[in-house]
C-alpha beads as a LAMMPS data file, in Angstrom:
LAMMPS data file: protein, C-alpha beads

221 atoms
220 bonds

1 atom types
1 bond types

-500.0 500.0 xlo xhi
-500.0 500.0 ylo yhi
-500.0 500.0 zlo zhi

Masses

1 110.0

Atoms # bond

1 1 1 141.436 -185.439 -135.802
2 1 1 140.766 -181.976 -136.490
3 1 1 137.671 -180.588 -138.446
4 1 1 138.660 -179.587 -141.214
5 1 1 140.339 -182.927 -142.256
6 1 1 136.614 -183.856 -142.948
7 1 1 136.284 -181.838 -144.834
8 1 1 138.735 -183.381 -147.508
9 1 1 137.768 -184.059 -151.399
10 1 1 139.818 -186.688 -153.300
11 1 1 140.400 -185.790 -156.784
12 1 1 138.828 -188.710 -159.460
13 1 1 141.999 -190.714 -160.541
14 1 1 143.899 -189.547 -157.519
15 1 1 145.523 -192.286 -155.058
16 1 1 143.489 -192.672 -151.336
17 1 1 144.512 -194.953 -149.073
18 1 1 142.297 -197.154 -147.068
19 1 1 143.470 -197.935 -143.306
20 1 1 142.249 -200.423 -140.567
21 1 1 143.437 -199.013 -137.729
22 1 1 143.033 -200.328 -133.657
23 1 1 143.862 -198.179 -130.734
24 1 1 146.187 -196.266 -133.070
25 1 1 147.977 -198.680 -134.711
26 1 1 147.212 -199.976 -138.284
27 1 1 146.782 -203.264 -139.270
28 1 1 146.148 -203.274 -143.312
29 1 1 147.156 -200.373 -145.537
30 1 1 145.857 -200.500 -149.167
31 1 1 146.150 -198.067 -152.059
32 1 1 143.221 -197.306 -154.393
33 1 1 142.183 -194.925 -157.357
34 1 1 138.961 -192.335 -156.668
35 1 1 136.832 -193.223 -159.314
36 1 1 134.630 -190.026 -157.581
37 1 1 134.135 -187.953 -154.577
38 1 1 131.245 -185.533 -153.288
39 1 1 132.844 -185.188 -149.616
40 1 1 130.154 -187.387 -148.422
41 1 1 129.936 -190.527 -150.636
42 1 1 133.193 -191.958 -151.524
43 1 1 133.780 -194.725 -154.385
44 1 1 137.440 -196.094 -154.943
45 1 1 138.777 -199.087 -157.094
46 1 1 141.769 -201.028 -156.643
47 1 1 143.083 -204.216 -159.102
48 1 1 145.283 -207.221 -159.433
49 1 1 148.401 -205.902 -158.752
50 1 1 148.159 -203.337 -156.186
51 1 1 150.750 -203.803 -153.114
52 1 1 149.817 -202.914 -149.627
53 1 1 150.087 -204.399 -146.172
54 1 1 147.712 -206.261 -144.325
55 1 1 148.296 -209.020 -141.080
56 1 1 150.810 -211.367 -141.858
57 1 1 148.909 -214.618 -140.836
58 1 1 145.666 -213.621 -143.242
59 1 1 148.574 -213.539 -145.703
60 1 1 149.930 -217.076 -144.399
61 1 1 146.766 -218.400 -144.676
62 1 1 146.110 -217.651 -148.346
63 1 1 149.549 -218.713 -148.916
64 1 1 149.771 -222.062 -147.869
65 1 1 148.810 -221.608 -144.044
66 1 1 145.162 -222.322 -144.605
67 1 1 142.751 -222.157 -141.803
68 1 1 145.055 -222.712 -138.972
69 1 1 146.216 -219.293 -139.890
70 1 1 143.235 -217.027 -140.194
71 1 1 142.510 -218.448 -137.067
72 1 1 145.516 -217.029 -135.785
73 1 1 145.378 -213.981 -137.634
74 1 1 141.787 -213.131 -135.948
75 1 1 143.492 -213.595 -132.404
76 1 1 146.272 -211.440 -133.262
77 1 1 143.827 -208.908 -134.127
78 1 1 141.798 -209.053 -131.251
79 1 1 145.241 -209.209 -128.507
80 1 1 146.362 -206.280 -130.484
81 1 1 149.582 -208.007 -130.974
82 1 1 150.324 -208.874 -135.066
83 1 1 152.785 -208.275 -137.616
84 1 1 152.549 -207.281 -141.307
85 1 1 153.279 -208.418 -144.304
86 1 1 153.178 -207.279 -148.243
87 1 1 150.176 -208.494 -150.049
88 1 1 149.507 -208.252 -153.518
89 1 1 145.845 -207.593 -154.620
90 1 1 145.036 -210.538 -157.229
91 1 1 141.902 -212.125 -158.693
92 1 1 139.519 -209.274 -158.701
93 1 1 138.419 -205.804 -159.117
94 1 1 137.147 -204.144 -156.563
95 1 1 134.716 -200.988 -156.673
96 1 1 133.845 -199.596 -152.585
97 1 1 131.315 -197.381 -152.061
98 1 1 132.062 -195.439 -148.669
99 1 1 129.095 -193.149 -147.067
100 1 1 125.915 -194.825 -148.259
101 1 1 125.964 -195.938 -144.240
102 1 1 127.682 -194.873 -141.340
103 1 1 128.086 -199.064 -140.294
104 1 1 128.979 -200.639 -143.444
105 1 1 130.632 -200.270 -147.024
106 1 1 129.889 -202.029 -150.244
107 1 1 132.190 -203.772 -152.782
108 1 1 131.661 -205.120 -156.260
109 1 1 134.211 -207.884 -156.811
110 1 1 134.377 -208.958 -160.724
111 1 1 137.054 -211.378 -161.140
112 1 1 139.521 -210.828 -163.846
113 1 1 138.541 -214.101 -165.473
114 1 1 135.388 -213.202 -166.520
115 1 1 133.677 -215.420 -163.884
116 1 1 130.413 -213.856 -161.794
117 1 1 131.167 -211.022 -159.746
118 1 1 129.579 -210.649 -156.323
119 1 1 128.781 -207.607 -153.740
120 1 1 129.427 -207.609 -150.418
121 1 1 128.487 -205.525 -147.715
122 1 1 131.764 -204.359 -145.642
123 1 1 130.734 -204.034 -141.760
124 1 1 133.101 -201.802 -139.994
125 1 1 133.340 -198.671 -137.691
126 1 1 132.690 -195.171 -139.024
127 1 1 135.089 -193.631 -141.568
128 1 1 137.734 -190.787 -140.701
129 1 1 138.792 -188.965 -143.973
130 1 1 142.903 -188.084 -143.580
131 1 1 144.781 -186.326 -145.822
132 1 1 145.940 -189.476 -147.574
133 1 1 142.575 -190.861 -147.577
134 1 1 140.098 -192.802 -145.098
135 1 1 140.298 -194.500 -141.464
136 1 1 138.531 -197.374 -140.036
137 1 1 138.523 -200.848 -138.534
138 1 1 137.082 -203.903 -139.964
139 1 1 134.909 -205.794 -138.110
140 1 1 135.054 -208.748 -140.037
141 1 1 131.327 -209.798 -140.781
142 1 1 130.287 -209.555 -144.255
143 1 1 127.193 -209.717 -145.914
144 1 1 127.657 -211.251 -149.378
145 1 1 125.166 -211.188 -152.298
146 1 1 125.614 -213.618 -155.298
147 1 1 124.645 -212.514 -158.780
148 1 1 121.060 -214.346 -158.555
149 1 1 120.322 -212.158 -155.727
150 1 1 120.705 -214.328 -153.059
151 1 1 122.614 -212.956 -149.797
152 1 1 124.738 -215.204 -147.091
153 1 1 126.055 -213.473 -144.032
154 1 1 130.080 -214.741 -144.091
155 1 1 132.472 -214.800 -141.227
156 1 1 130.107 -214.747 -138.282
157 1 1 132.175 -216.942 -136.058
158 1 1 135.338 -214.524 -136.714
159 1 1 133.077 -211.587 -135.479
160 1 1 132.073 -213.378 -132.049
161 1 1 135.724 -214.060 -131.893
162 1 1 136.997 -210.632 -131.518
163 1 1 133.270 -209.520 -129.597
164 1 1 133.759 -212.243 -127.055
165 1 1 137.895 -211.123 -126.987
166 1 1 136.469 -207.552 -125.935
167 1 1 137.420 -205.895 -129.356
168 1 1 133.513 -205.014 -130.081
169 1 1 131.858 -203.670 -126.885
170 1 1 128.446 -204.587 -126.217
171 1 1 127.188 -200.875 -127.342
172 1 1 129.212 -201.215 -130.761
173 1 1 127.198 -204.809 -130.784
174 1 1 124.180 -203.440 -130.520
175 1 1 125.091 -200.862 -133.250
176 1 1 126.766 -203.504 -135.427
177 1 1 122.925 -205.454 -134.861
178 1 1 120.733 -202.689 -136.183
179 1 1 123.495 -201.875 -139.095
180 1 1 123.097 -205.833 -140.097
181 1 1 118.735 -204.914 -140.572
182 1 1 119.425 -201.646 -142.898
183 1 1 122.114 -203.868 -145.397
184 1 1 119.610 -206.496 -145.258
185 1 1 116.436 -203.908 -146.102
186 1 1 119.424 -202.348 -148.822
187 1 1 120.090 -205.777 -150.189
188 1 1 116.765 -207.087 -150.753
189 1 1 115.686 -203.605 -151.852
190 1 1 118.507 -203.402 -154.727
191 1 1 118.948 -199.969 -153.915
192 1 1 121.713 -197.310 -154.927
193 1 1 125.054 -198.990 -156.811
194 1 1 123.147 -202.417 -156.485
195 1 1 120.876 -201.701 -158.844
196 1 1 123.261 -201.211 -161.625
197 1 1 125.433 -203.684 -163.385
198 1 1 129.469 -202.991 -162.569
199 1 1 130.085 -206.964 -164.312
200 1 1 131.526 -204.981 -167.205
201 1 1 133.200 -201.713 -165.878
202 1 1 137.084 -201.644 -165.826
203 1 1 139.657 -199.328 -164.790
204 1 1 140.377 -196.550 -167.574
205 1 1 143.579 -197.669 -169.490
206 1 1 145.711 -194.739 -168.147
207 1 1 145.510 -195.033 -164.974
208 1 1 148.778 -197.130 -163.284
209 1 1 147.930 -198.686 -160.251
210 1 1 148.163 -196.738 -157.234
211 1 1 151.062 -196.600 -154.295
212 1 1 151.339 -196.428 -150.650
213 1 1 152.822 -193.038 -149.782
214 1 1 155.447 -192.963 -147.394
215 1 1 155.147 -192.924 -144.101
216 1 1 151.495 -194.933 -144.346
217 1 1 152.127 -197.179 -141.050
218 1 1 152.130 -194.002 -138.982
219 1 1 149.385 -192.548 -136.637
220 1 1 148.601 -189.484 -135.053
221 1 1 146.466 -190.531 -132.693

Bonds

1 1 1 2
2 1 2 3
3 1 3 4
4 1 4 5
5 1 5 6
6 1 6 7
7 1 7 8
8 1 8 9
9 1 9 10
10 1 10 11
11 1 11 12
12 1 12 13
13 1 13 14
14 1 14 15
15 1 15 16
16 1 16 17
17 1 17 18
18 1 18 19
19 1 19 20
20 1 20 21
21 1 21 22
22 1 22 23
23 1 23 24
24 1 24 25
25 1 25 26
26 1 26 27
27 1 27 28
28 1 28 29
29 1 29 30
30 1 30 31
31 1 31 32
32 1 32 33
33 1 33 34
34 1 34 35
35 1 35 36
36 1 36 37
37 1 37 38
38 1 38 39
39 1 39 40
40 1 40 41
41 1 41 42
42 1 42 43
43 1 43 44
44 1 44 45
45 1 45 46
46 1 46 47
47 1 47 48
48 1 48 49
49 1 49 50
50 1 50 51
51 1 51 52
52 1 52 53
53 1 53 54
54 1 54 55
55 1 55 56
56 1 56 57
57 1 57 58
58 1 58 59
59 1 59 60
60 1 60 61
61 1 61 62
62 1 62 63
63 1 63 64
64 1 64 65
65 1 65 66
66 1 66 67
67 1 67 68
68 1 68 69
69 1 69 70
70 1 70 71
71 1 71 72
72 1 72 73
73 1 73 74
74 1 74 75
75 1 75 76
76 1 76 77
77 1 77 78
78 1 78 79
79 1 79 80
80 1 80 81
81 1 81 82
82 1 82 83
83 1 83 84
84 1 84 85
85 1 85 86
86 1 86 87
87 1 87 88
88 1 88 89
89 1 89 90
90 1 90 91
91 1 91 92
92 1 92 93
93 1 93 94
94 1 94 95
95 1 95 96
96 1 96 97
97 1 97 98
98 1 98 99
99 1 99 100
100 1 100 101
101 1 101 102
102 1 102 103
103 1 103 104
104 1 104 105
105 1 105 106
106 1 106 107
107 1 107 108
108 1 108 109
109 1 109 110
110 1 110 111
111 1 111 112
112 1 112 113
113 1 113 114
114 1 114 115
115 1 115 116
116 1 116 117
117 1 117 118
118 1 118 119
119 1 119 120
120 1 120 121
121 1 121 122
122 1 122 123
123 1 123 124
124 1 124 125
125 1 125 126
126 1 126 127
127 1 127 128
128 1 128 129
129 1 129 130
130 1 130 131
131 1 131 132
132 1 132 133
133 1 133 134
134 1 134 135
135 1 135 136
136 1 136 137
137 1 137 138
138 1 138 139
139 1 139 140
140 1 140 141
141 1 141 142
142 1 142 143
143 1 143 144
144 1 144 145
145 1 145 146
146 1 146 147
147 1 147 148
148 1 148 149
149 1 149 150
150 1 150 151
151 1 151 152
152 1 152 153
153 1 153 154
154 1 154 155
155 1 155 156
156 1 156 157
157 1 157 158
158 1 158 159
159 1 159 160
160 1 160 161
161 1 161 162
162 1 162 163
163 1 163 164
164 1 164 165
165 1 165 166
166 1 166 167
167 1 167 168
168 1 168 169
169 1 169 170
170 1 170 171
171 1 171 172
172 1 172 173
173 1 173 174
174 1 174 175
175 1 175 176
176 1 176 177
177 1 177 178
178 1 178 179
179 1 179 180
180 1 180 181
181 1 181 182
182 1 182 183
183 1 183 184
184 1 184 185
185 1 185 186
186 1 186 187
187 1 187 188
188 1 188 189
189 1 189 190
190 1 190 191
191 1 191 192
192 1 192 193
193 1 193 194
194 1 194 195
195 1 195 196
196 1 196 197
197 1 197 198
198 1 198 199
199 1 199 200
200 1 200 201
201 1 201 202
202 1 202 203
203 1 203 204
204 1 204 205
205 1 205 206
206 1 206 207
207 1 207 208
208 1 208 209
209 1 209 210
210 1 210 211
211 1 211 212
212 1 212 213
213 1 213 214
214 1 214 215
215 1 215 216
216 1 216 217
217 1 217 218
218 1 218 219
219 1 219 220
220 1 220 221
C-alpha cells in the first residue's frame, strides 16, 4: 500500500467502503456515507437498506440456517475457503467511529423501531485507508454495552475458534488482550462518542443510500 493512500480524506456525505479482507482476499464488502473525516478519526453510517456482500453462511444463518450455519461460516473464515452472498442491511442504524484505537472500532446501533440502541466495541486489525475507503479484518469478539451502562463481551467462543484455527497468532493475541483492557477502561469511562446520546440522530433526508463501486471484490495485494 503506498504512502500516500494514507493519506486519503473522505468527503462528509461521500460513499466509503468498508472491507474485511484475509491474505488478500475479501470476505464482506459494505457501503457507507462519511458523516466526517479529519484523516485520522473516521465516522461513517450505513441504514436499512444498504446492499453489500458478506460470507454466505452468516447470511444462511440469519436466514433460516440458524446456528448450524454461523458455525460454519466461522470455519470457512478461518480455512480461508468461503463464498459470498448479497446481504441487505436491515433493523438498524449504524454510526462507526474508526481511529479512536488502533485495535478496535465503535458502533451505535439504534434500531429503526424506536427500541434501545446499543454500542459495541468492534475488535479487529488496524485500518488501511484505500481510495474507495478502509481495510481490515474482523476478529469477531465484540464488546457490547446496553443503554443502562452495562457491558457483555459477545462472541468469545467464535474468537478462540479462528485463534485456535491459526487465524490470530499468539502475538496478535496478546495484542487483541491488552486492546480488550483500553475498551474496557473506554467503556466504563464513557469517554469520546459514548458520552453523547446518538438514540435520536438520523441520516439527513438527502442523502440515498450508498453503493458498492465496481470492481469492490478486487485486491492489490
Amino acid at each position: 500500500m503506498e504512502a500516500s493512500l494514507l493519506t486519503v480524506v473522505f468527503e462528509t456525505g461521500s460513499t466509503v467502503v468498508r472491507r474485511d479482507v484475509r491474505d488478500g482476499k475479501v470476505w464482506t464488502a459494505a457501503p457507507h456515507r462519511v458523516f466526517a473525516d479529519d484523516g485520522t478519526r473516521l465516522v461513517v453510517v450505513t441504514w436499512p437498506g444498504t446492499a453489500g456482500y458478506a460470507l454466505a453462511n452468516w447470511i444462511r444463518s440469519l436466514t433460516g440456517g440458524g446456528e448450524p450455519a454461523r458455525r460454519q461460516a466461522v470455519a470457512d473464515l478461518a480455512d480461508g475457503a468461503w463464498e459470498l452472498g448479497r446481504w441487505v442491511w436491515r433493523d438498524t442504524i449504524v454510526v462507526t467511529w474508526i481511529g479512536l484505537d488502533p485495535d478496535f472500532s465503535l458502533q451505535h446501533y439504534q434500531p429503526v423501531d424506536g427500541s434501545p440502541g446499543h454500542w459495541k466495541i468492534n475488535f479487529e486489525r488496524p485500518v488501511v485507508r484505500t481510495p474507495a475507503g478502509i481495510d481490515t479484518c474482523d476478529l469477531l469478539l465484540d464488546l457490547i454495552t446496553d443503554p443502562s451502562g452495562m457491558w457483555r463481551w459477545k462472541d468469545e467462543a467464535e474468537y478462540d475458534e479462528i485463534r485456535h484455527r491459526g487465524l490470530v497468532s499468539d502475538t496478535e493475541h496478546e495484542r487483541v488482550q491488552a486492546a480488550r483492557q483500553r475498551a474496557i477502561a473506554f467503556t466504563e469511562a464513557g469517554q469520546g462518542p459514548l458520552a453523547e446520546d446518538w438514540s435520536s440522530w438520523r441520516p439527513p433526508a438527502d442523502w440515498p443510500l450508498a453503493a458498492l463501486p465496481d470492481g469492490v471484490l478486487n485486491t492489490h495485494e
